[in-house]
N, CA, C and O atoms as a Maestro MAE file, in Angstrom:
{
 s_m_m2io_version
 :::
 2.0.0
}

f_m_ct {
 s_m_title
 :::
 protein
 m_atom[252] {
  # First column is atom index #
  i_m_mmod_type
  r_m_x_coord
  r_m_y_coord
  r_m_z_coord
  i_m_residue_number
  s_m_chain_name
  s_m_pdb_residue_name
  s_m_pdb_atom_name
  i_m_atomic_number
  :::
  1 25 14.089 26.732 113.365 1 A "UNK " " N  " 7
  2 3 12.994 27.354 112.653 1 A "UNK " " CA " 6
  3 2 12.963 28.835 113.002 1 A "UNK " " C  " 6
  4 15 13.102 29.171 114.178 1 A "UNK " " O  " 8
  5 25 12.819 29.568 112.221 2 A "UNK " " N  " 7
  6 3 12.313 30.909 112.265 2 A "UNK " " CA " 6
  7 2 11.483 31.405 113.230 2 A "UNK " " C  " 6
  8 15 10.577 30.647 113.577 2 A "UNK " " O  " 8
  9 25 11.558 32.607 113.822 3 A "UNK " " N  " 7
  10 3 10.507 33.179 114.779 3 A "UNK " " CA " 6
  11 2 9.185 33.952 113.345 3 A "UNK " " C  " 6
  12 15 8.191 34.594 113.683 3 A "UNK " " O  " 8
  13 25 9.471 33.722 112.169 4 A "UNK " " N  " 7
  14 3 8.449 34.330 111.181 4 A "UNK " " CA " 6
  15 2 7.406 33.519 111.137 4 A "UNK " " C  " 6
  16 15 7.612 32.384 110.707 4 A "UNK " " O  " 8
  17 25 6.041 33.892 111.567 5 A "UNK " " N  " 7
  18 3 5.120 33.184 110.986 5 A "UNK " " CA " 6
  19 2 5.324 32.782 109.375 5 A "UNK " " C  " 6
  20 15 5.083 31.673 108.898 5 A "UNK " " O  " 8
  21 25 5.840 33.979 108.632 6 A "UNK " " N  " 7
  22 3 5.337 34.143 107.511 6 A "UNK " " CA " 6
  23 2 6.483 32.826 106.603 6 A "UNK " " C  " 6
  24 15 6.164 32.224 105.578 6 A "UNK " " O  " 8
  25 25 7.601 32.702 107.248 7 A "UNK " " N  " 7
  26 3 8.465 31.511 107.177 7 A "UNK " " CA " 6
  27 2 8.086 30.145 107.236 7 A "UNK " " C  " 6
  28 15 8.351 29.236 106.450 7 A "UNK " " O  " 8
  29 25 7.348 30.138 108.408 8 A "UNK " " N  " 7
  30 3 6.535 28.718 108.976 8 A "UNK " " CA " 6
  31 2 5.249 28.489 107.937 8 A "UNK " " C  " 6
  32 15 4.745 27.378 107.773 8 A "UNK " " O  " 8
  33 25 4.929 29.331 107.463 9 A "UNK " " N  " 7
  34 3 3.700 29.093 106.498 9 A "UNK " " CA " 6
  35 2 4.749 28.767 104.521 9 A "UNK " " C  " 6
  36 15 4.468 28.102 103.525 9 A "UNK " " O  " 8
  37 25 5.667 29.482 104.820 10 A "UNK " " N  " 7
  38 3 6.013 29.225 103.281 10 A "UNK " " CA " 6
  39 2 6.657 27.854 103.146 10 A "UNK " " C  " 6
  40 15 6.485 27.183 102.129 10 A "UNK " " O  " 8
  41 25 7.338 27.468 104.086 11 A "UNK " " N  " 7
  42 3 7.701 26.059 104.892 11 A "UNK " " CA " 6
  43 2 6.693 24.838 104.598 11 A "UNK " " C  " 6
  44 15 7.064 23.908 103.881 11 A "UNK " " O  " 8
  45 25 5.312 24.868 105.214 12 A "UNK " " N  " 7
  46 3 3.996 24.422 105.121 12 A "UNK " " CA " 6
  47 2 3.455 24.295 103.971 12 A "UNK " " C  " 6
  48 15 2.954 23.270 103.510 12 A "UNK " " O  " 8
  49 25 3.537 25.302 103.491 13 A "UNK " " N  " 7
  50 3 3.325 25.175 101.923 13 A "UNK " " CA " 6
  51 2 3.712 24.479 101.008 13 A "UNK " " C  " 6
  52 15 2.908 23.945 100.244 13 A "UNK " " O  " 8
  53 25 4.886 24.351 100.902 14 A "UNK " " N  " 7
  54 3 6.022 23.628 100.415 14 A "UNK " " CA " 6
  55 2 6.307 21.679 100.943 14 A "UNK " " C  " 6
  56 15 6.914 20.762 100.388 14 A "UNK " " O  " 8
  57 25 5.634 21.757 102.046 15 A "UNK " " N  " 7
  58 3 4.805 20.216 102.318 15 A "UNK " " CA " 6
  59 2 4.083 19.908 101.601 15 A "UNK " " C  " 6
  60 15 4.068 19.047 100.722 15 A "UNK " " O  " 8
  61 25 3.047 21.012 102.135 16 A "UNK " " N  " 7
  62 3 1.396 20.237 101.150 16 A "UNK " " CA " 6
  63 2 1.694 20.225 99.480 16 A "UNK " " C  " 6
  64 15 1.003 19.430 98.843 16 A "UNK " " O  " 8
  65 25 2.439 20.852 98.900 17 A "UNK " " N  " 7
  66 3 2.861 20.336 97.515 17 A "UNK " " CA " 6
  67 2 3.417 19.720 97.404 17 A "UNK " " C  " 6
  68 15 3.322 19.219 96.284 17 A "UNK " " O  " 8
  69 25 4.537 19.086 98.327 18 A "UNK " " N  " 7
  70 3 4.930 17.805 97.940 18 A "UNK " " CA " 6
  71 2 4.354 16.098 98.077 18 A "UNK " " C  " 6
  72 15 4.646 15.056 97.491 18 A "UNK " " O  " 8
  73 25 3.327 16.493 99.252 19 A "UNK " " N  " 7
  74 3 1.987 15.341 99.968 19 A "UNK " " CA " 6
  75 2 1.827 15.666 98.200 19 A "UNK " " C  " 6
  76 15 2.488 14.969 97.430 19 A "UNK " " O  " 8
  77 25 1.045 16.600 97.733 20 A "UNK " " N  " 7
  78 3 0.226 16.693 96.642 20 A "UNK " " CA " 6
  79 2 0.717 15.822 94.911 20 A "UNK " " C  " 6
  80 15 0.109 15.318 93.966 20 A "UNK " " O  " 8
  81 25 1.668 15.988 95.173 21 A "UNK " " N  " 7
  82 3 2.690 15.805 93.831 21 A "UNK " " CA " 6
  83 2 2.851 14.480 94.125 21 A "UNK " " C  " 6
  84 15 3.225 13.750 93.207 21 A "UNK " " O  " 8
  85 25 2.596 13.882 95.495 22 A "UNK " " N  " 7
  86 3 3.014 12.092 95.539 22 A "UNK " " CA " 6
  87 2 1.513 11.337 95.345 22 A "UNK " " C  " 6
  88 15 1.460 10.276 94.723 22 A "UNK " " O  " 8
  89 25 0.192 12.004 95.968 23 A "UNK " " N  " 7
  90 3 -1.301 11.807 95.968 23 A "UNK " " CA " 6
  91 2 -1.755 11.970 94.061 23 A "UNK " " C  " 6
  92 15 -2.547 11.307 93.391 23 A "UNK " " O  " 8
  93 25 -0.893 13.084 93.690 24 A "UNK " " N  " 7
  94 3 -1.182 12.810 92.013 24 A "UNK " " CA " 6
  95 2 -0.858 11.946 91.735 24 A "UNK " " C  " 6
  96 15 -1.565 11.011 91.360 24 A "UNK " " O  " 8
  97 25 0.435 11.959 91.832 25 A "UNK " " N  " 7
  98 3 1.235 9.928 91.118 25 A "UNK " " CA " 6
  99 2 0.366 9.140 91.162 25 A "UNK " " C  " 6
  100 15 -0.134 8.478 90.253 25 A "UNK " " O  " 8
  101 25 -0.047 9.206 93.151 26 A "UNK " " N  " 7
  102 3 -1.015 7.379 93.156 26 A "UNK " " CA " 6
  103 2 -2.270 7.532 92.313 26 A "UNK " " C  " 6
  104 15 -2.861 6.498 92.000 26 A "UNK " " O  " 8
  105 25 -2.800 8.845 91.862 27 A "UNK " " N  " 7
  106 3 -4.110 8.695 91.600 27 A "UNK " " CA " 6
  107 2 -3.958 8.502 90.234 27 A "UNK " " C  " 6
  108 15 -4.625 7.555 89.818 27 A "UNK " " O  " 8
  109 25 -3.211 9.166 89.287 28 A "UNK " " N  " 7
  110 3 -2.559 9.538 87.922 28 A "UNK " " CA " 6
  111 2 -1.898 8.213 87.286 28 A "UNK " " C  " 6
  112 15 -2.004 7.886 86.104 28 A "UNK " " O  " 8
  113 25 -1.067 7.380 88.469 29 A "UNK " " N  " 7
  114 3 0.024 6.058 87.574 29 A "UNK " " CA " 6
  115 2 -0.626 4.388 88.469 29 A "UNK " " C  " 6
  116 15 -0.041 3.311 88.358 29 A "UNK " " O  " 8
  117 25 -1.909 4.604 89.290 30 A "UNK " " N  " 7
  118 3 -2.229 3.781 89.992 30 A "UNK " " CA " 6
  119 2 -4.011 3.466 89.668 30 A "UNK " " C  " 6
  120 15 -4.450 2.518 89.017 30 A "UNK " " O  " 8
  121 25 -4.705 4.407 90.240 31 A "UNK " " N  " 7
  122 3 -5.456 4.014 90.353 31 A "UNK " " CA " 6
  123 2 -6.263 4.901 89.481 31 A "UNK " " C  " 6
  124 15 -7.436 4.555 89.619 31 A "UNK " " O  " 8
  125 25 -6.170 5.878 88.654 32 A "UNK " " N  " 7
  126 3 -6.904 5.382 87.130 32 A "UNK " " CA " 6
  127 2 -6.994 4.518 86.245 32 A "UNK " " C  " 6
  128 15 -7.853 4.211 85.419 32 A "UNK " " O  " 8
  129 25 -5.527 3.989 86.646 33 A "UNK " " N  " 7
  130 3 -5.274 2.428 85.642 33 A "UNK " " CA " 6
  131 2 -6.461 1.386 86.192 33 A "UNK " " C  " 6
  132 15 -7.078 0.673 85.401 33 A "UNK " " O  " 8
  133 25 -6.674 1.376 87.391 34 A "UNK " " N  " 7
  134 3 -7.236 0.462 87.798 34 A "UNK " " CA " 6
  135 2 -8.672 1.343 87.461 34 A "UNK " " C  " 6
  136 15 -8.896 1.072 86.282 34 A "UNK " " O  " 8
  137 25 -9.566 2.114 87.862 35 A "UNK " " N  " 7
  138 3 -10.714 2.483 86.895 35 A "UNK " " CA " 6
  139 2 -10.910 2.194 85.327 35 A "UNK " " C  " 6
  140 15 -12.005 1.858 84.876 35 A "UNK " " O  " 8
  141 25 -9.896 2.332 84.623 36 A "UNK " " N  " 7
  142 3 -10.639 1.963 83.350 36 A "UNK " " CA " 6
  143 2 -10.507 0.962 83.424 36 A "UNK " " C  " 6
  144 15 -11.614 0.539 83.089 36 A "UNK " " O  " 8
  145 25 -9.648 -0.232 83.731 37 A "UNK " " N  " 7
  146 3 -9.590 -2.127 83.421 37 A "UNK " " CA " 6
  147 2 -11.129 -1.949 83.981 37 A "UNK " " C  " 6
  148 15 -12.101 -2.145 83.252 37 A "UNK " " O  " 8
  149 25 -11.231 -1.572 85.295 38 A "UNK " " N  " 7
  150 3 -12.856 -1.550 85.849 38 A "UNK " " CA " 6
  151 2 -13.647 -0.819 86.657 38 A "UNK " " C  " 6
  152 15 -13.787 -0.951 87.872 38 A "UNK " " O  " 8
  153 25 -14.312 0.188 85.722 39 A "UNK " " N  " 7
  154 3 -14.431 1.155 85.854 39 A "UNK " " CA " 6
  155 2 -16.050 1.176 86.902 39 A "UNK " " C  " 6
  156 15 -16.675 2.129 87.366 39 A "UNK " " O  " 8
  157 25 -16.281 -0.195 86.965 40 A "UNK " " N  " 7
  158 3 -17.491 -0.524 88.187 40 A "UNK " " CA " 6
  159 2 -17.127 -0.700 89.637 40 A "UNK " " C  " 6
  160 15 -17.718 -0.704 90.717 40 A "UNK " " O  " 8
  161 25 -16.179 -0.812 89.294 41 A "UNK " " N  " 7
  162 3 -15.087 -1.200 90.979 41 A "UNK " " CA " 6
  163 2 -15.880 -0.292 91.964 41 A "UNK " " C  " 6
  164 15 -15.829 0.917 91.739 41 A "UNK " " O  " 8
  165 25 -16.533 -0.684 92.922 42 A "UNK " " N  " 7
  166 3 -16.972 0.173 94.062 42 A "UNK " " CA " 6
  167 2 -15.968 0.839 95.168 42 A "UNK " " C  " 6
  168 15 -16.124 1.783 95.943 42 A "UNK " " O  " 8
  169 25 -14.826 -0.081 94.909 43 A "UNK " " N  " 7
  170 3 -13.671 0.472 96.171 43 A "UNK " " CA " 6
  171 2 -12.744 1.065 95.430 43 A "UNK " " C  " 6
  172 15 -11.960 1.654 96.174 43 A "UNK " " O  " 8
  173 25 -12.444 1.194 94.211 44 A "UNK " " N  " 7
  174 3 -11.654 2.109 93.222 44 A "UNK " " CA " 6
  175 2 -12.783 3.658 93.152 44 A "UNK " " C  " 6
  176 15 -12.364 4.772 93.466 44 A "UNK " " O  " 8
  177 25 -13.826 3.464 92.811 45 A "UNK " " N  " 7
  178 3 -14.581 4.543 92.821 45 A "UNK " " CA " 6
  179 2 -14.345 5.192 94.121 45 A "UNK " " C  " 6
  180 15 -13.779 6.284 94.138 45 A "UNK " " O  " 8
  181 25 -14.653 4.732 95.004 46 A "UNK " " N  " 7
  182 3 -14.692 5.108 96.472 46 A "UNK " " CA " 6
  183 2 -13.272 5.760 96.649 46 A "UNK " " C  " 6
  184 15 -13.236 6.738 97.395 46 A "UNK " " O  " 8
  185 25 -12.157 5.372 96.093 47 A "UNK " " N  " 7
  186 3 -11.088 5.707 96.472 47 A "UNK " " CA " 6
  187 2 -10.409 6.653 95.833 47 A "UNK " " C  " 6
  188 15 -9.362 7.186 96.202 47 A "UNK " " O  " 8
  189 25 -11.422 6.980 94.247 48 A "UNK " " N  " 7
  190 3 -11.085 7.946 93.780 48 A "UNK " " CA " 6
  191 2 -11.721 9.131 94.346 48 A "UNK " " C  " 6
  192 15 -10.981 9.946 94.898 48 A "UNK " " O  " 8
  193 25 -13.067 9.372 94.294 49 A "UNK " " N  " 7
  194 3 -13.602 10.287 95.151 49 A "UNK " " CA " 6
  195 2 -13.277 10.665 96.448 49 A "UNK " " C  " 6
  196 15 -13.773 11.769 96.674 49 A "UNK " " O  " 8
  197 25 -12.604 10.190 97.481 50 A "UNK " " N  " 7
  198 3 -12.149 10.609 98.494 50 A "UNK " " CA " 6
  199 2 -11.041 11.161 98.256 50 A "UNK " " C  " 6
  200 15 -10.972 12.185 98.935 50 A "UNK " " O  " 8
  201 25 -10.273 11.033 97.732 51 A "UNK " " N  " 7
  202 3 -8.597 11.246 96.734 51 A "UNK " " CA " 6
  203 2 -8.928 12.637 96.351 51 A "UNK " " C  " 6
  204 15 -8.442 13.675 96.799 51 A "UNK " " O  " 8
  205 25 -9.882 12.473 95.403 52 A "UNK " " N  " 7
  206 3 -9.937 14.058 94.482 52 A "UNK " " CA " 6
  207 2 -10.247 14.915 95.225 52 A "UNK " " C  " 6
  208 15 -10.008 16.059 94.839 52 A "UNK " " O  " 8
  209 25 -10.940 14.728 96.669 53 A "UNK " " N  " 7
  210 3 -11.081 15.745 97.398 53 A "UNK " " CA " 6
  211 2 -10.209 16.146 98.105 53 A "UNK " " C  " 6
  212 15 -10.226 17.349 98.367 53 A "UNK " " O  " 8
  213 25 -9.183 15.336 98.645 54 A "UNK " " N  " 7
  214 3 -7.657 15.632 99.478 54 A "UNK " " CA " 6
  215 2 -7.430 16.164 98.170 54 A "UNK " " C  " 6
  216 15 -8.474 16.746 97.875 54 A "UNK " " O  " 8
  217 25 -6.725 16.252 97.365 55 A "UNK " " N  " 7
  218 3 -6.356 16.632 96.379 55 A "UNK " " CA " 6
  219 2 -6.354 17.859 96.292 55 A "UNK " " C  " 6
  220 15 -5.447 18.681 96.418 55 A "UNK " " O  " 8
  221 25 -7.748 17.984 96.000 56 A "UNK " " N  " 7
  222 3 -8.368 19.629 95.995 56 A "UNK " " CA " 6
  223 2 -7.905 20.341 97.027 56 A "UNK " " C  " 6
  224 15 -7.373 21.416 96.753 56 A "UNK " " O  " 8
  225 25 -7.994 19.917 98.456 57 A "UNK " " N  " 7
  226 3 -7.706 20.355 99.778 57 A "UNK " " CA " 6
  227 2 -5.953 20.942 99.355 57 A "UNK " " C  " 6
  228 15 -5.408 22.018 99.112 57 A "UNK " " O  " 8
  229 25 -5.706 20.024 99.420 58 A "UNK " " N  " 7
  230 3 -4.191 20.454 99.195 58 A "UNK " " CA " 6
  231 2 -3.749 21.106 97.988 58 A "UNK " " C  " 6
  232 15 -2.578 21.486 98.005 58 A "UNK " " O  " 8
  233 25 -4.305 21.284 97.125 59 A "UNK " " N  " 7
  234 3 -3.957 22.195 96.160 59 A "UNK " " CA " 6
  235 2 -3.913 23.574 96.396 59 A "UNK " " C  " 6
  236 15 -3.139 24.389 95.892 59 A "UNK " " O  " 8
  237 25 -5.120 23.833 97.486 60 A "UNK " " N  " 7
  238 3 -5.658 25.184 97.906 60 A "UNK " " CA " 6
  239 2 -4.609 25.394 98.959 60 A "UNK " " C  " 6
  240 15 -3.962 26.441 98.910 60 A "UNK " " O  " 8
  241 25 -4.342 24.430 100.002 61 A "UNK " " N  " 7
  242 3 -3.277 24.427 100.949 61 A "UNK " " CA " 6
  243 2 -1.859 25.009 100.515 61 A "UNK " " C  " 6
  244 15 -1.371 25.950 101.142 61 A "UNK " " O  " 8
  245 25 -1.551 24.737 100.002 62 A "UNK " " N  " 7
  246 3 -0.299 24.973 98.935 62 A "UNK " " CA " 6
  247 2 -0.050 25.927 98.039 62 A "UNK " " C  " 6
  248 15 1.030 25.809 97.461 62 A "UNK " " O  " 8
  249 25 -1.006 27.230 97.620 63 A "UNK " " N  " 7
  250 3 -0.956 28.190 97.345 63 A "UNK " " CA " 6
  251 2 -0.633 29.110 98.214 63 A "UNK " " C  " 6
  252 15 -0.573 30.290 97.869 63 A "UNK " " O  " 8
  :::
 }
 m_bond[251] {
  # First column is bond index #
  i_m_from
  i_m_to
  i_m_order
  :::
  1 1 2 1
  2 2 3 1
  3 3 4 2
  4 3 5 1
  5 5 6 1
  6 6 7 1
  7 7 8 2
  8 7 9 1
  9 9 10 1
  10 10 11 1
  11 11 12 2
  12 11 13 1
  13 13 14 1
  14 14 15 1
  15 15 16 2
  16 15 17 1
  17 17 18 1
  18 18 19 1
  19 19 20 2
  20 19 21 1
  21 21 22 1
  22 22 23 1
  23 23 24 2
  24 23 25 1
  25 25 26 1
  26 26 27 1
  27 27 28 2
  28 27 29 1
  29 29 30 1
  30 30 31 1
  31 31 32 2
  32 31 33 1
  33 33 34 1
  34 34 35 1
  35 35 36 2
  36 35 37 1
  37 37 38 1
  38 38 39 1
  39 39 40 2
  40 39 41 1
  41 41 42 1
  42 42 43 1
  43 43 44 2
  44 43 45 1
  45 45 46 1
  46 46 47 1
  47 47 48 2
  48 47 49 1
  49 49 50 1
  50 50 51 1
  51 51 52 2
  52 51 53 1
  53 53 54 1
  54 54 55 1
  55 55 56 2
  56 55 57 1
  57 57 58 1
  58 58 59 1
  59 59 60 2
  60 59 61 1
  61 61 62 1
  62 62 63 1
  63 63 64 2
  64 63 65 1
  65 65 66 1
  66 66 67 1
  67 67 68 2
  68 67 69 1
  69 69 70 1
  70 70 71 1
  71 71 72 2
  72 71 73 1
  73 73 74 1
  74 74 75 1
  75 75 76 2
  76 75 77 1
  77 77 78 1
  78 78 79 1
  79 79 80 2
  80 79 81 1
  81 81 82 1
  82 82 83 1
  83 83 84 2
  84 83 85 1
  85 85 86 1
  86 86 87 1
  87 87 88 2
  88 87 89 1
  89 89 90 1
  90 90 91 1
  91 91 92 2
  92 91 93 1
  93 93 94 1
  94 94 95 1
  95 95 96 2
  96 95 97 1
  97 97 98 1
  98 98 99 1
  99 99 100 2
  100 99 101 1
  101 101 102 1
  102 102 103 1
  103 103 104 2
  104 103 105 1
  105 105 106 1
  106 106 107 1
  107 107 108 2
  108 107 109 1
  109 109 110 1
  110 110 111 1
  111 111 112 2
  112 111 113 1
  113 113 114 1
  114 114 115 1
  115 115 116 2
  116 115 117 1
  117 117 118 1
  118 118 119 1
  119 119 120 2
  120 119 121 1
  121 121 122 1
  122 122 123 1
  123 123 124 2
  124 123 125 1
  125 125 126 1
  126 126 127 1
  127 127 128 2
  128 127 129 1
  129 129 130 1
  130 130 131 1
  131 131 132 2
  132 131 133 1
  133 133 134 1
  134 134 135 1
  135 135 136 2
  136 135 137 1
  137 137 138 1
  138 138 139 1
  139 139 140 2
  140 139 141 1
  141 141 142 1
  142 142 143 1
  143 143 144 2
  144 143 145 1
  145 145 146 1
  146 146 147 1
  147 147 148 2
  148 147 149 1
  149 149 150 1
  150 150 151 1
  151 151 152 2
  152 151 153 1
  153 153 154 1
  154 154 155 1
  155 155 156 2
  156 155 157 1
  157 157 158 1
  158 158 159 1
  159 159 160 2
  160 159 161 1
  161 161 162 1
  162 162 163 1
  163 163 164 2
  164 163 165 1
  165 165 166 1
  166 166 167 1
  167 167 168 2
  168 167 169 1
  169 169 170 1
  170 170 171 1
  171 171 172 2
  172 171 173 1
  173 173 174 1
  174 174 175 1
  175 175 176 2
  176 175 177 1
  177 177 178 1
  178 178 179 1
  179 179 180 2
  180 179 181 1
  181 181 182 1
  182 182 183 1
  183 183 184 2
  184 183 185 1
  185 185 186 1
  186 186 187 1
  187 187 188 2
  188 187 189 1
  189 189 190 1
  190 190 191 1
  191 191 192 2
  192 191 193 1
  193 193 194 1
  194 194 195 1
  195 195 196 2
  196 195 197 1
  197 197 198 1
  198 198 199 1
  199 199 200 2
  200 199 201 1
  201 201 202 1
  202 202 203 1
  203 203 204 2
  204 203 205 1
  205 205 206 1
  206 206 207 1
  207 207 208 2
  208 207 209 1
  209 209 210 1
  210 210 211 1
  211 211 212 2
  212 211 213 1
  213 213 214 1
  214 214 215 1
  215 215 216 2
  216 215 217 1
  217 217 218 1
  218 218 219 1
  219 219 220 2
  220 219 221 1
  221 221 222 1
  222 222 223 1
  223 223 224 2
  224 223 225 1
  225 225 226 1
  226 226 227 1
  227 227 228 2
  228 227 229 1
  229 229 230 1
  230 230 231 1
  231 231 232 2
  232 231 233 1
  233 233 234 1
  234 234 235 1
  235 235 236 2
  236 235 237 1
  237 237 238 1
  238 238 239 1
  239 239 240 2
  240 239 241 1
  241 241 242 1
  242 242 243 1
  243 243 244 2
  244 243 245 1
  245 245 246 1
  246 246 247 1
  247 247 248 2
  248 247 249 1
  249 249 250 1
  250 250 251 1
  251 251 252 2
  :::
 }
}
């Protein structure tokens, strides 16, 4: 690894978009499917709302 901070951060970056790009899939090819079949689901809800907020986190991370 580099003695560059500025290396170690573009590095980092380049994680949290890829965490991000696999957290879309599950939320995007998984578990919206499962919200609309049932969209009362308390542990699908629950799991979307905690989701969209990592999400968010890492979107910002990753810029």
């Amino acid at each position: 690894m580099s003695e560059e901070p500025a290396d170690w951060i573009e590095y980092e970056k380049k994680q949290f978009k890829l965490v991000l790009g696999r957290l879309t899939r599950l939320i995007t090819g998984t578990l919206d499917s499962h919200l609309m079949r049932h969209p009362d689901d308390e542990w699908a809800q629950l799991a979307s709302a905690q989701l969209t907020g990592v999400r968010a986190n890492l979107a910002q991370l990753s810029k």
